[in-house]
NUGUTI-481869 format. One record per residue (C-alpha): residue number from 1; x, y, z. Coordinates in nm, 2 decimals, m for minus. Last residue first. Example, Ala and Ser with C-alpha at 12.3 -4.5 7.8 and 13.67 -1.06 7.14 Angstrom:
BEGIN
pt num=2 | px=1.37 | py=m0.11 | pz=0.71
pt num=1 | px=1.23 | py=m0.45 | pz=0.78
//
This chain:
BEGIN
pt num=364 | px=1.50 | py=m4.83 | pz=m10.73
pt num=363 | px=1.16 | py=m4.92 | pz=m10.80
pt num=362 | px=1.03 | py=m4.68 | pz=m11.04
pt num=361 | px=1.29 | py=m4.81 | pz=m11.26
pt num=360 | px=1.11 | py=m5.15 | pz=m11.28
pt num=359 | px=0.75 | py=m5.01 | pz=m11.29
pt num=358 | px=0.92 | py=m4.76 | pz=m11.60
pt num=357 | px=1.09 | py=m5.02 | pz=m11.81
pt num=356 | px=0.79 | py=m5.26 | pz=m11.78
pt num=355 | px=0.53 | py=m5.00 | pz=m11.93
pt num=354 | px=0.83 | py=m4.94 | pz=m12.21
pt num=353 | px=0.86 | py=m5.24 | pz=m12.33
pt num=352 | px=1.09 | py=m5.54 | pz=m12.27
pt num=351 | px=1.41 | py=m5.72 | pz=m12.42
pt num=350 | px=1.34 | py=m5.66 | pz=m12.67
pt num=349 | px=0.98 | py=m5.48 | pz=m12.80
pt num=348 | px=0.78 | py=m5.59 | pz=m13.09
pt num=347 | px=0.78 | py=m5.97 | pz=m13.08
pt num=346 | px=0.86 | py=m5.96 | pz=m12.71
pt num=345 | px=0.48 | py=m5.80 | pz=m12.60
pt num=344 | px=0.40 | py=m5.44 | pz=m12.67
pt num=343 | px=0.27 | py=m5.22 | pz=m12.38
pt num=342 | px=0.44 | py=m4.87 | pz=m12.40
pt num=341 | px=0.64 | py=m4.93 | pz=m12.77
pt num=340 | px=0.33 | py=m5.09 | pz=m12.85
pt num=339 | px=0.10 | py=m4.82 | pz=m12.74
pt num=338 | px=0.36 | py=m4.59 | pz=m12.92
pt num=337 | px=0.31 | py=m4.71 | pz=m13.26
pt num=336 | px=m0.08 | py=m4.71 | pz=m13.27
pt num=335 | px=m0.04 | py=m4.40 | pz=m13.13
pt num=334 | px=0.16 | py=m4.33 | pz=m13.44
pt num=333 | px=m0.07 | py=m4.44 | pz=m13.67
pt num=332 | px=m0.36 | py=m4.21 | pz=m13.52
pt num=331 | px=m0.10 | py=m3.91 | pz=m13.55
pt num=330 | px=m0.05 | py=m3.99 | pz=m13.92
pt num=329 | px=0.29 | py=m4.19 | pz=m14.07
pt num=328 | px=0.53 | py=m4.02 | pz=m14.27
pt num=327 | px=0.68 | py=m4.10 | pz=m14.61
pt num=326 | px=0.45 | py=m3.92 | pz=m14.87
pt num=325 | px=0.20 | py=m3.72 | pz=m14.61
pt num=324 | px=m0.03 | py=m3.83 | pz=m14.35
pt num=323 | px=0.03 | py=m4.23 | pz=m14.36
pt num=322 | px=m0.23 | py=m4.48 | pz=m14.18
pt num=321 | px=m0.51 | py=m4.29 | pz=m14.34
pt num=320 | px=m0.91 | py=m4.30 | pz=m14.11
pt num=319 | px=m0.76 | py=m4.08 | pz=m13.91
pt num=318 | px=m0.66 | py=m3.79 | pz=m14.09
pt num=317 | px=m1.05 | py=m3.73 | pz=m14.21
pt num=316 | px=m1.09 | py=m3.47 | pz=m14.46
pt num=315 | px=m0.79 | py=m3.59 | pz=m14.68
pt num=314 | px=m0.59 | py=m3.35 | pz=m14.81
pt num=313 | px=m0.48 | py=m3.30 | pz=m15.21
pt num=312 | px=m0.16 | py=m3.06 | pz=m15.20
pt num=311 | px=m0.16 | py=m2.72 | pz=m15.25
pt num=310 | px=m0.12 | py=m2.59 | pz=m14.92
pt num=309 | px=0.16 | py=m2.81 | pz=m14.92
pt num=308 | px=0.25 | py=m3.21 | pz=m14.86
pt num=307 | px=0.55 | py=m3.27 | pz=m15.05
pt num=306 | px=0.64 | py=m3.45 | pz=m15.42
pt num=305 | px=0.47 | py=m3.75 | pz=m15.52
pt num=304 | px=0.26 | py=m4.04 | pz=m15.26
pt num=303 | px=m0.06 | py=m3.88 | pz=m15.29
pt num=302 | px=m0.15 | py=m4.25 | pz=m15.41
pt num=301 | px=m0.06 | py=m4.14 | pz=m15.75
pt num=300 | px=0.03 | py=m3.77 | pz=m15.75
pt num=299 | px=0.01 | py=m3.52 | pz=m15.49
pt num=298 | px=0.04 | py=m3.53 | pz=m15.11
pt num=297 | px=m0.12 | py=m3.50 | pz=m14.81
pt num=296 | px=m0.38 | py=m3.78 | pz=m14.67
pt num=295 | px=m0.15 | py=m4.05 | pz=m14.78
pt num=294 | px=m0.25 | py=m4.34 | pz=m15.01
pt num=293 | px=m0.14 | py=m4.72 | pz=m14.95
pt num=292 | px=m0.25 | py=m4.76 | pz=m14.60
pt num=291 | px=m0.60 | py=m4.69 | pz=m14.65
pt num=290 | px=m0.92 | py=m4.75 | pz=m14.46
pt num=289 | px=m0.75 | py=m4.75 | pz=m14.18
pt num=288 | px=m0.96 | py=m4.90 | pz=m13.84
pt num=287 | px=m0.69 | py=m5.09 | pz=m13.73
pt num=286 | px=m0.86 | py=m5.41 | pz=m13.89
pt num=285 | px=m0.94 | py=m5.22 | pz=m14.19
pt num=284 | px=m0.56 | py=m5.17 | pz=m14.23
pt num=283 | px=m0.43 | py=m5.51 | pz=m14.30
pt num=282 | px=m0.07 | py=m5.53 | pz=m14.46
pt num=281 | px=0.00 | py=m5.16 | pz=m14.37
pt num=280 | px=m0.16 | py=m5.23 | pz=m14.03
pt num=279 | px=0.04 | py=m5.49 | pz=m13.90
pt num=278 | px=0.34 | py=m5.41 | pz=m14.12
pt num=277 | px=0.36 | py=m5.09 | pz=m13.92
pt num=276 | px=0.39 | py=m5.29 | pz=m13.61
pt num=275 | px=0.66 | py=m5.52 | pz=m13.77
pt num=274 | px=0.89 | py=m5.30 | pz=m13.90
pt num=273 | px=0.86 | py=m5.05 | pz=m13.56
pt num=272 | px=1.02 | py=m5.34 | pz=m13.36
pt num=271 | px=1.21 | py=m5.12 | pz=m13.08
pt num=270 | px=1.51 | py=m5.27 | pz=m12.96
pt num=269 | px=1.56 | py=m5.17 | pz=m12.59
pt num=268 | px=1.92 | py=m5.02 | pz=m12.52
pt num=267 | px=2.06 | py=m5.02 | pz=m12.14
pt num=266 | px=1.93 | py=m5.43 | pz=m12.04
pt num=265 | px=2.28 | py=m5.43 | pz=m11.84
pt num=264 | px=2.56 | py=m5.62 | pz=m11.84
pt num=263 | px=2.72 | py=m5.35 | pz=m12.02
pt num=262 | px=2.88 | py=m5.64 | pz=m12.30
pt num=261 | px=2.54 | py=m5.81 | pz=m12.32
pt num=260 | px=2.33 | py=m5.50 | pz=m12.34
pt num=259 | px=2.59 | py=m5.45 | pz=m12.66
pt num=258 | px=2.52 | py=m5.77 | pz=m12.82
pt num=257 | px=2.15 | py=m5.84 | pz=m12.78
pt num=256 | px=2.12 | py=m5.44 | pz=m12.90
pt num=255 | px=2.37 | py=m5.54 | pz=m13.23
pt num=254 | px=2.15 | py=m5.85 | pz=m13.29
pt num=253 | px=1.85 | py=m5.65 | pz=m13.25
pt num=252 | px=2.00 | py=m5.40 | pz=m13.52
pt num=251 | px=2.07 | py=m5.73 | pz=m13.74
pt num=250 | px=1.70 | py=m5.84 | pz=m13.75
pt num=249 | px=1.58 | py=m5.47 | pz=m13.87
pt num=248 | px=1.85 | py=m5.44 | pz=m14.14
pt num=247 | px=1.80 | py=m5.71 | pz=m14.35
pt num=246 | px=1.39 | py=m5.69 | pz=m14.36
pt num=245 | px=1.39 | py=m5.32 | pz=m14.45
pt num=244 | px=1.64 | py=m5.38 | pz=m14.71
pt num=243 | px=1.46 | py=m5.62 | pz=m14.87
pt num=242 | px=1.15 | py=m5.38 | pz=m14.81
pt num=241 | px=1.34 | py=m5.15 | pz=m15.01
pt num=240 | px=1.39 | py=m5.40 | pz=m15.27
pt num=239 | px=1.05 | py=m5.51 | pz=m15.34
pt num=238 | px=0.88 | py=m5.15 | pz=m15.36
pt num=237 | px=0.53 | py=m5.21 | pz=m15.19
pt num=236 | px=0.23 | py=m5.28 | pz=m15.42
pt num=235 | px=0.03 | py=m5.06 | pz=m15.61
pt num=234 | px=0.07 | py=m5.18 | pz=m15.99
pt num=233 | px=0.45 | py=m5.25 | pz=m15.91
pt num=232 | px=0.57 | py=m5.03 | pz=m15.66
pt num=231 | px=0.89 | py=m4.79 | pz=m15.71
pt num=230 | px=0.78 | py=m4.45 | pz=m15.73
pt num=229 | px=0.43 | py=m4.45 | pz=m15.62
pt num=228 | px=0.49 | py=m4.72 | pz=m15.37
pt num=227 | px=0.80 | py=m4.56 | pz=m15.26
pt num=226 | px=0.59 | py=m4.22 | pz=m15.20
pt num=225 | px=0.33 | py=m4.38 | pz=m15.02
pt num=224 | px=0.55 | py=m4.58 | pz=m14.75
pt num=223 | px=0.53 | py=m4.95 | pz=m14.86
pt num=222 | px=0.90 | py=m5.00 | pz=m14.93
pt num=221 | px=1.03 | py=m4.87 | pz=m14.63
pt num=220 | px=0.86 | py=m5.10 | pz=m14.39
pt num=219 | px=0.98 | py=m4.89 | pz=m14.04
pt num=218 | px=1.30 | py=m4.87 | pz=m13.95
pt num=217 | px=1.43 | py=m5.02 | pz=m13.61
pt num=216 | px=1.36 | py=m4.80 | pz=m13.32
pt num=215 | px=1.66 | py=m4.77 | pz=m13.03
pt num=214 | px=1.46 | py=m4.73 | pz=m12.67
pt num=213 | px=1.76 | py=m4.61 | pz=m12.52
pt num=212 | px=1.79 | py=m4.65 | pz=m12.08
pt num=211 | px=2.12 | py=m4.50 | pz=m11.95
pt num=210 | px=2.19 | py=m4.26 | pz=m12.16
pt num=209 | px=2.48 | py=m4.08 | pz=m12.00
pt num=208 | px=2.71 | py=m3.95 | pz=m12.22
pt num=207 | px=2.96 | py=m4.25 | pz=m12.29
pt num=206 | px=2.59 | py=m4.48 | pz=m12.33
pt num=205 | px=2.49 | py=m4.22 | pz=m12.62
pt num=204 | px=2.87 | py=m4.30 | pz=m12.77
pt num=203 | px=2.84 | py=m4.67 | pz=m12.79
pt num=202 | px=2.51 | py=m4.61 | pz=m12.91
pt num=201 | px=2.66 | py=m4.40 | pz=m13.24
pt num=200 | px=2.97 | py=m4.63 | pz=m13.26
pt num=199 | px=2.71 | py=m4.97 | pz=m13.28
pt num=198 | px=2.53 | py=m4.71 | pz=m13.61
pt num=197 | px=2.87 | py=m4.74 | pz=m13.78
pt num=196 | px=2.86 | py=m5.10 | pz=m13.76
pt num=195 | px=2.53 | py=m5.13 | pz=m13.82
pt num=194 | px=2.51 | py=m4.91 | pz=m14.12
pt num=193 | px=2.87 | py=m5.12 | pz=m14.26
pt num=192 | px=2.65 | py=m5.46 | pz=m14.20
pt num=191 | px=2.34 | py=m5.32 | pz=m14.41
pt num=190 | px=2.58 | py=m5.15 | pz=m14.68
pt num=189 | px=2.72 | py=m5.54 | pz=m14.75
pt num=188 | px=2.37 | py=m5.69 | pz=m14.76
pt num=187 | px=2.32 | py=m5.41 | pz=m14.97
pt num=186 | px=2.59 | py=m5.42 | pz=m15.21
pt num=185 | px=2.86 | py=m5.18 | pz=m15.16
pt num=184 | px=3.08 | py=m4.88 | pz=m15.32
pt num=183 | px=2.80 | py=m4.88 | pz=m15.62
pt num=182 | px=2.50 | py=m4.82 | pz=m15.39
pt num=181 | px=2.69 | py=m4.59 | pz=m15.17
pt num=180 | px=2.80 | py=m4.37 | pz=m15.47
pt num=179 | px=2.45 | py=m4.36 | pz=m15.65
pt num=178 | px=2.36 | py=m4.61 | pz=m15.92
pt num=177 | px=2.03 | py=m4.52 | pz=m15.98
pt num=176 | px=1.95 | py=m4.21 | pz=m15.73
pt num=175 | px=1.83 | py=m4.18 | pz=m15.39
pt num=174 | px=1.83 | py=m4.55 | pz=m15.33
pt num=173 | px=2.13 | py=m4.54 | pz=m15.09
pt num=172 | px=2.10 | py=m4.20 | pz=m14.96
pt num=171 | px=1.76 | py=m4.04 | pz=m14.93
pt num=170 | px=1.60 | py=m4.35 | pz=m14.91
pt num=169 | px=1.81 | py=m4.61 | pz=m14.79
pt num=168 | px=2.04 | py=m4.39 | pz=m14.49
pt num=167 | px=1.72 | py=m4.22 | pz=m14.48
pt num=166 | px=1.56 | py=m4.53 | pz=m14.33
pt num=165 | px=1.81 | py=m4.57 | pz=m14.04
pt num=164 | px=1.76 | py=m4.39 | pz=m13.77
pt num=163 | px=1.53 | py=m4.37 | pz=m13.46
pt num=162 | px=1.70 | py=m4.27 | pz=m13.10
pt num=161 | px=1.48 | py=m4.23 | pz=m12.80
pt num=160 | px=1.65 | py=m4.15 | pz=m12.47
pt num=159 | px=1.44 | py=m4.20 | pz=m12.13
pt num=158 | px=1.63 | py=m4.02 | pz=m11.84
pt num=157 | px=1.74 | py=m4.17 | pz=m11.50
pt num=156 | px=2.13 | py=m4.14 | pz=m11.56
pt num=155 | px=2.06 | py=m3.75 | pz=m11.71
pt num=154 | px=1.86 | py=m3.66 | pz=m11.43
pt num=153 | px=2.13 | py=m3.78 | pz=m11.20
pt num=152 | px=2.39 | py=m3.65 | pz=m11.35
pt num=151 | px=2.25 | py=m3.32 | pz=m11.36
pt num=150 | px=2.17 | py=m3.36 | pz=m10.97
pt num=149 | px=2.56 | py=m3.43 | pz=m10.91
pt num=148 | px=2.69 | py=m3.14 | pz=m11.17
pt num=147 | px=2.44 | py=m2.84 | pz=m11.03
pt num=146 | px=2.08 | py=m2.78 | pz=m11.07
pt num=145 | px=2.09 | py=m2.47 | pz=m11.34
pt num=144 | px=2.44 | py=m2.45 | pz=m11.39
pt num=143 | px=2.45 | py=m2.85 | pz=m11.46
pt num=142 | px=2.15 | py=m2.82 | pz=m11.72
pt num=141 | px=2.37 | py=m2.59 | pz=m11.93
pt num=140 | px=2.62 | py=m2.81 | pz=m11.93
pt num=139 | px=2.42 | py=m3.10 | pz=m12.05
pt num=138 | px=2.27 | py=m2.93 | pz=m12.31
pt num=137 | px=2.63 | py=m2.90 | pz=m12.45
pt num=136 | px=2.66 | py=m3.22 | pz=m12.46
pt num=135 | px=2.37 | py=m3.31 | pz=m12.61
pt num=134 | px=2.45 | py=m3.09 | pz=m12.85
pt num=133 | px=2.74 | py=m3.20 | pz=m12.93
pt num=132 | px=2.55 | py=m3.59 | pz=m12.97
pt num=131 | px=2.30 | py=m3.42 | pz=m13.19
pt num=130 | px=2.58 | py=m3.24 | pz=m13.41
pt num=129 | px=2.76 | py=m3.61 | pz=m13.45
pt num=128 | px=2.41 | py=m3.72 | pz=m13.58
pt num=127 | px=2.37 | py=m3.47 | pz=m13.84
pt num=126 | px=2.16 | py=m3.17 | pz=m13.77
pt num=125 | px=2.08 | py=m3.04 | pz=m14.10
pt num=124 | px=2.16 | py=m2.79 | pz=m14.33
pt num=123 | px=2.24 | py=m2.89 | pz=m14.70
pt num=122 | px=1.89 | py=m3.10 | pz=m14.77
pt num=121 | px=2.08 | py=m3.28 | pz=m15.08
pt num=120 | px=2.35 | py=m3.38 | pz=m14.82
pt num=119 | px=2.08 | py=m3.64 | pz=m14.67
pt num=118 | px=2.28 | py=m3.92 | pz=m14.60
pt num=117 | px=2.68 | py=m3.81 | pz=m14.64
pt num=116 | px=2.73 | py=m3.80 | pz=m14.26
pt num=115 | px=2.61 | py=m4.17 | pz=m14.22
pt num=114 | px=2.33 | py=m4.31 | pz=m13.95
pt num=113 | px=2.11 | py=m4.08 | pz=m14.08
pt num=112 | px=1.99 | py=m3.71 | pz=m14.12
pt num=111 | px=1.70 | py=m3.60 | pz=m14.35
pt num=110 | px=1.46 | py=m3.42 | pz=m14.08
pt num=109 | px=1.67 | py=m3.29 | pz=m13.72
pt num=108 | px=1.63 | py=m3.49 | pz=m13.39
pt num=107 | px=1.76 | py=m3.33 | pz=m13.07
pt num=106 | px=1.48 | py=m3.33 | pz=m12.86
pt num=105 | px=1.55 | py=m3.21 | pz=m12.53
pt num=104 | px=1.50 | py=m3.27 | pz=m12.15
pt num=103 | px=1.21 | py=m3.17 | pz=m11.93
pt num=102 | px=1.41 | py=m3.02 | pz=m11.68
pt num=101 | px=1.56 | py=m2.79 | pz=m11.93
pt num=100 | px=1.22 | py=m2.61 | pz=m11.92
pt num=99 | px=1.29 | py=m2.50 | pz=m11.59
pt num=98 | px=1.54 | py=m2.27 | pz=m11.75
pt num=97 | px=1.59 | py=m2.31 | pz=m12.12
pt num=96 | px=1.46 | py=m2.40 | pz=m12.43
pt num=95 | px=1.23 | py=m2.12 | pz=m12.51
pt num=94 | px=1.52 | py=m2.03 | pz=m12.73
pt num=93 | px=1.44 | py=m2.35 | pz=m12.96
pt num=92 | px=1.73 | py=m2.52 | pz=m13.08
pt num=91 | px=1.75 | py=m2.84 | pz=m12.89
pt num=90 | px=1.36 | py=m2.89 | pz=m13.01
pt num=89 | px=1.10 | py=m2.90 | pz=m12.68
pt num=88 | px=1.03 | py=m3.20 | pz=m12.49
pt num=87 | px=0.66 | py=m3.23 | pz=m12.50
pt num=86 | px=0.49 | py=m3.19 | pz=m12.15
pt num=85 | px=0.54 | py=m3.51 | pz=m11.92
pt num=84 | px=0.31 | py=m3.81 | pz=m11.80
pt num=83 | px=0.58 | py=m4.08 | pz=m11.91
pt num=82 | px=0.30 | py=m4.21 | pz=m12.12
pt num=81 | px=0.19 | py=m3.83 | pz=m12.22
pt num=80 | px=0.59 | py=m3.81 | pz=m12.30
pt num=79 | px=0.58 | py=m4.10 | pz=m12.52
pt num=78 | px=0.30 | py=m3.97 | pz=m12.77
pt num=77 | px=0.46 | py=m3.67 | pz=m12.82
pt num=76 | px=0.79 | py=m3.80 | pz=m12.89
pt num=75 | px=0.59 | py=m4.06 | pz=m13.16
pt num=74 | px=0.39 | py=m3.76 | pz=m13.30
pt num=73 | px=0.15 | py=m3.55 | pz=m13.23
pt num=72 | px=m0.06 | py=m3.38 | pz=m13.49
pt num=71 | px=m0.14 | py=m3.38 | pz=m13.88
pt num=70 | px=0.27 | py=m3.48 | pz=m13.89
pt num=69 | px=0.59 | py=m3.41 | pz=m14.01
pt num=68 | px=0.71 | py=m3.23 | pz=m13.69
pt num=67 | px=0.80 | py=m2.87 | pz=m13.76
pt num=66 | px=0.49 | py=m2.73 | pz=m13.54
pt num=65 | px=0.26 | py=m2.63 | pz=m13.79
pt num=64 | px=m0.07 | py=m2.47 | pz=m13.64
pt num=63 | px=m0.39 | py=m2.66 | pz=m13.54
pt num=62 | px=m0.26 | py=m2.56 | pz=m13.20
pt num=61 | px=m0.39 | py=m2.86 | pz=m13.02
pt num=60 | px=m0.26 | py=m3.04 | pz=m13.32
pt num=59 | px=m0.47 | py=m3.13 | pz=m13.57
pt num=58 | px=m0.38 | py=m2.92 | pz=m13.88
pt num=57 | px=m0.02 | py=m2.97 | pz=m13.76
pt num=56 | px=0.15 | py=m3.01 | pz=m14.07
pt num=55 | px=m0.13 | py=m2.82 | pz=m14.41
pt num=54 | px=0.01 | py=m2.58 | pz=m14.38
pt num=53 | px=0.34 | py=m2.49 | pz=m14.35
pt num=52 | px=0.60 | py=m2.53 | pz=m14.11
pt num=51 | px=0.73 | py=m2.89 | pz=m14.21
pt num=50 | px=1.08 | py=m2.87 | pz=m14.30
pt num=49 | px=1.36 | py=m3.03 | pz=m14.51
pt num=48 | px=1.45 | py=m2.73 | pz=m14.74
pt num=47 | px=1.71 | py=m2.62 | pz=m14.51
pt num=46 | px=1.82 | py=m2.31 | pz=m14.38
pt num=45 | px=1.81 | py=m2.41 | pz=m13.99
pt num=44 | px=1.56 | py=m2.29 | pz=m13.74
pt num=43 | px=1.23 | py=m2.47 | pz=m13.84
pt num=42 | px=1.50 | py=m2.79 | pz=m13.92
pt num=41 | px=1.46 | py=m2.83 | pz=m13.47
pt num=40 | px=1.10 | py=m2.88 | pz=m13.47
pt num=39 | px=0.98 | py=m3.16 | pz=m13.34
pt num=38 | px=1.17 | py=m3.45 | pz=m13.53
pt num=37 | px=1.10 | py=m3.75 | pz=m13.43
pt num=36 | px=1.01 | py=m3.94 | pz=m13.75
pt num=35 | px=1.20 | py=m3.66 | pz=m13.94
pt num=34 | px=1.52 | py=m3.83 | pz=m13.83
pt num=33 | px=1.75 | py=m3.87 | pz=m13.48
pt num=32 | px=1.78 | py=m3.85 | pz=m13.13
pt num=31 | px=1.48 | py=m3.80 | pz=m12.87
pt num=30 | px=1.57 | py=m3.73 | pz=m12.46
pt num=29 | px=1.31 | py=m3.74 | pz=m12.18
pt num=28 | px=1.37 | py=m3.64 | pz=m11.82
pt num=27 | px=1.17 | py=m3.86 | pz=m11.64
pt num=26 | px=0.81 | py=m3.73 | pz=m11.45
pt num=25 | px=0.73 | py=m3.62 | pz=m11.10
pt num=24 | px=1.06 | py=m3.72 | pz=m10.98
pt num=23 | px=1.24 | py=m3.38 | pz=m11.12
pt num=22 | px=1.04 | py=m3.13 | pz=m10.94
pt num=21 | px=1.09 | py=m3.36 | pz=m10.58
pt num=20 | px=1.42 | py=m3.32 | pz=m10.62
pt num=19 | px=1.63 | py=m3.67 | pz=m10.65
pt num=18 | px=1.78 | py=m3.83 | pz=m10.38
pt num=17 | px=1.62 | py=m4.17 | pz=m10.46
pt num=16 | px=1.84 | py=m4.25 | pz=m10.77
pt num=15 | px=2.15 | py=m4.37 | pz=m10.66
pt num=14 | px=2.02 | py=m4.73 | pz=m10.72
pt num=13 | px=2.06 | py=m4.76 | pz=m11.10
pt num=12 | px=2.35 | py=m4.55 | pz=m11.09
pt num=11 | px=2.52 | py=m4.76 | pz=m10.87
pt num=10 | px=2.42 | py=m5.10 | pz=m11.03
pt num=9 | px=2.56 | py=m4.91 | pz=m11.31
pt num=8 | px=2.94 | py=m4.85 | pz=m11.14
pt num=7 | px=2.95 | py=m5.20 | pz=m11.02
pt num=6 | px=2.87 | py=m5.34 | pz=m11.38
pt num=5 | px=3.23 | py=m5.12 | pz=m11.50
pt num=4 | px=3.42 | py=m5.22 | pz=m11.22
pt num=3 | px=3.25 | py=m5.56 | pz=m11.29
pt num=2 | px=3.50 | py=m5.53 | pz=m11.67
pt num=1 | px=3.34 | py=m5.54 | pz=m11.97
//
């Protein structure tokens, strides 16, 4: 890219001191993507990917279900108490506006991917392109409240968070024996065609404004509850989705590498989230688990069949599981998770984490 283009950043990396004093007390925070993230937004579509019923947010300050697939907080959460913020509220909330738009918005939606046809079994749900609209059209709306030049601004010095990728295996690829994408390519082959199409996705976040995208890689799909129950041998993890795991992760840093280098600026931060949750998958006890195999909600062998319901076994203490229901990790898990994203060395975060992210852009 062209030094016009490097000019223009270095700009908008230093034209950040005129901000109100509302809007320096804490970043505006932005969250793209899957159920990982999700905080609410499938409560208000017709969809049968949701988490508003109990048993989801039995310890959440509420003890109420939110919509995020979790006993508590999760990974948003998480990162807006490190950025010292309140939770960013779902893009389709109605409380979603005013000051409130000051906060940012989280955009992610359960089942969606990196490709329109992952997840077409949940019928209506916010599929990427939909999250970038609305985006968009957040954007507006935050201009008539502060104006175009402070909008910009806040949108420049946000923190966007962006995690897709494992439905694009689960619910699309593996969904079925020989489904269409697994017969149209091979997986090394569907790997490279999910990177290229996820490369257009970023490409676009950084054409709206993102200026700084923490970009998580999956996490170890085959050792999630319900893939062990489905797909492990005698209680291991599910070979082939952890093949896939393993091929996709390395080539999503590659793509980060490759289009920080073409910016010339460190804009998208590769997230190692395979890694992390290997740690304590492979060796719970030492993260205080005493099970990574079975999930605190579920039915089935190792809880890992079907969806967590009032009828599902619970666990009495959420902590001691490293997964709360069939595919998602619990609140402890995820704060495991987000003090890495926060504090992790180069093994889990490229080219730096979070912590480093905010005394640098605290600077300017």
């Amino acid at each position: 890219m062209g030094h016009s283009l490097v000019l223009v950043l270095v700009t908008i990396f230093l034209g950040t001191t005129s901000v109100a004093p509302q809007a320096q007390a804490a970043r505006t925070f932005f969250i793209f993507g899957d159920s990982l993230v999700d905080n609410g937004n499938n409560n208000f579509l017709a969809t049968t990917a949701r988490a508003d019923n109990y048993p989801y947010g039995i310890d959440f300050p509420t003890h109420r279900p939110t919509g995020r697939f979790s006993n508590g907080f999760n990974i948003p959460d998480l990162i807006s108490q490190q950025l010292g913020a309140e939770s960013t509220l779902p893009a389709l909330s109605p409380e979603l506006r005013g000051e409130k738009l000051l906060v940012g918005a989280n955009f992610a939606s359960a089942g969606v991917g990196i490709l329109n046809d992952t997840g077409v079994q949940f019928v209506n749900i916010l599929r990427i392109g939909r999250q970038l609209e609305l985006f968009q059209e957040y954007q507006q709306r935050l201009a008539s409240l502060v104006g175009v030049p402070q909008a910009r601004r806040l949108i420049s010095q946000s923190l966007t968070l962006i995690t897709l990728g494992g439905n694009d295996f689960v619910n699309n690829y593996y969904l079925v024996p020989f489904s269409a994408r697994s017969r149209q390519f091979a997986l090394p082959d569907y790997v490279r065609f999910l990177i290229s199409e996820y490369s257009k996705i970023l490409v676009r976040l950084y054409e709206l404004g993102a200026r700084r995208v923490l970009v998580t890689g999956t996490g170890p799909l085959g050792c999630v509850p319900a893939e062990i129950a489905m797909r492990g041998n005698n209680g291991g993890c599910s070979i082939e989705l952890q093949r896939a795991a393993a091929l996709f992760n390395p080539q999503l840093v590659q793509l980060i590498r490759a289009l920080n280098s073409e910016i010339g600026a460190d804009v998208f931060i590769a997230a190692n989230a395979l890694d992390r949750n290997l740690d304590f998958v492979s060796n719970p006890q030492q993260y205080g688990f005493v099970t990574s195999k079975i999930a605190c909600c579920g039915q089935g062998p190792f809880n890992g069949l079907g969806l967590c319901t009032p009828a599902s076994n619970l666990c009495p203490n959420r902590d001691t599981y490293a997964f709360w229901d069939a595919f998602h990790p619990s609140e402890r898990a995820n704060r495991i998770i987000v003090s890495t994203i926060a504090n992790g060395d180069t093994k889990y975060m490229y080219p730096m984490n979070l912590s480093t992210i905010m005394a640098l852009d605290s600077r300017v």
